[in-house]
N, C-alpha and C positions, 0 to 999 in steps of 0.2 A: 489861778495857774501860776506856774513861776515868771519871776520875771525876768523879761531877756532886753532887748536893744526898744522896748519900748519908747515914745517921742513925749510921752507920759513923765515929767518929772515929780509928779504925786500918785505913779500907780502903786498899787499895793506892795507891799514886802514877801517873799516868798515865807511860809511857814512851813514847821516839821507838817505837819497834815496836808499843807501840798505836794511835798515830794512824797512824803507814802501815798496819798492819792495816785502820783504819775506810777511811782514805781508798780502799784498796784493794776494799772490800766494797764500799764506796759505789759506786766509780768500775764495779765487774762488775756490779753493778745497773744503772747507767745505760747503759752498752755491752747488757748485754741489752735493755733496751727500745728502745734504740735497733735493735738487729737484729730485733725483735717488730714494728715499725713500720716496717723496712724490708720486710720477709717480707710483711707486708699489703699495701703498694703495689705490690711485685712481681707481688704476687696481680691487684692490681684491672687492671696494665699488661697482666698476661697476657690477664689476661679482653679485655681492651680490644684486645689486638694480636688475640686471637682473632674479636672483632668483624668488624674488618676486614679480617680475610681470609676472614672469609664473604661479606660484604660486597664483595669482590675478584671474588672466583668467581662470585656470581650478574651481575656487573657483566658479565665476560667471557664467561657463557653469553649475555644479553643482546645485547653489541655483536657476539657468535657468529650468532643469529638475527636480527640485523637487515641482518647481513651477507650472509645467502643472501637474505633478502626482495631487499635491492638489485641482488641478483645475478638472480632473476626479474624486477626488476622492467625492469634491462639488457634480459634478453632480450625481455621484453615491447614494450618499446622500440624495439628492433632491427625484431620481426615485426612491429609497425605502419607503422615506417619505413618499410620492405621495403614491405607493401601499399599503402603511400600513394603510394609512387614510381611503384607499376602501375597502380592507381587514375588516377595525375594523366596515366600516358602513355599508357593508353587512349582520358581522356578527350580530350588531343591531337589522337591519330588520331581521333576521331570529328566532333571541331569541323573537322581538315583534308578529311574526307572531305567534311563537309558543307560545305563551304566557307564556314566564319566564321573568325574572327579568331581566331589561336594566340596565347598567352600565352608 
């Protein structure tokens, strides 16, 4: 290792191959936490992409069921229509039978 404040007046001399040594430990400590911290927002993204596609699926059962309501509510529509076209041209022939004023 290098040497620092050792009580060692004969310990060894630091060499290039110990400081690439350190910088090299150093540097696969920092590359791991750095992947440790990547792995964790990965985690939270998942969680989050999972959200939203629960969040998807009850969106499309929803516009699912509002989509047949509209669909009843067409035909609802429709058989009112329908009635009120006979409703208006009975009431016609009644007003012409009785001779008042047609609309």
């Amino acid at each position: 290792m290098i040497r620092g404040r050792d009580t060692n007046p004969y310990s060894r001399v630091a060499t290039d191959e110990d400081y690439a040594e350190d910088f090299l430990k150093t540097d696969l400590k920092r590359a791991k936490n750095a992947i440790s911290e990547q792995e964790g927002s990965l985690g939270l993204l998942g969680d989050a992409v999972n959200r939203i596609g629960q969040m998807a699926r009850q969106i499309g059962e929803e516009v699912s069921t509002q989509n047949l309501m509209l669909d009843d509510l067409g035909k609802d529509i429709e058989t009112a229509t329908t009635n009120m076209d006979l409703v208006t041209a009975k009431t016609n022939d009644l007003i012409k039978k009785s001779g008042g004023r047609q609309w």
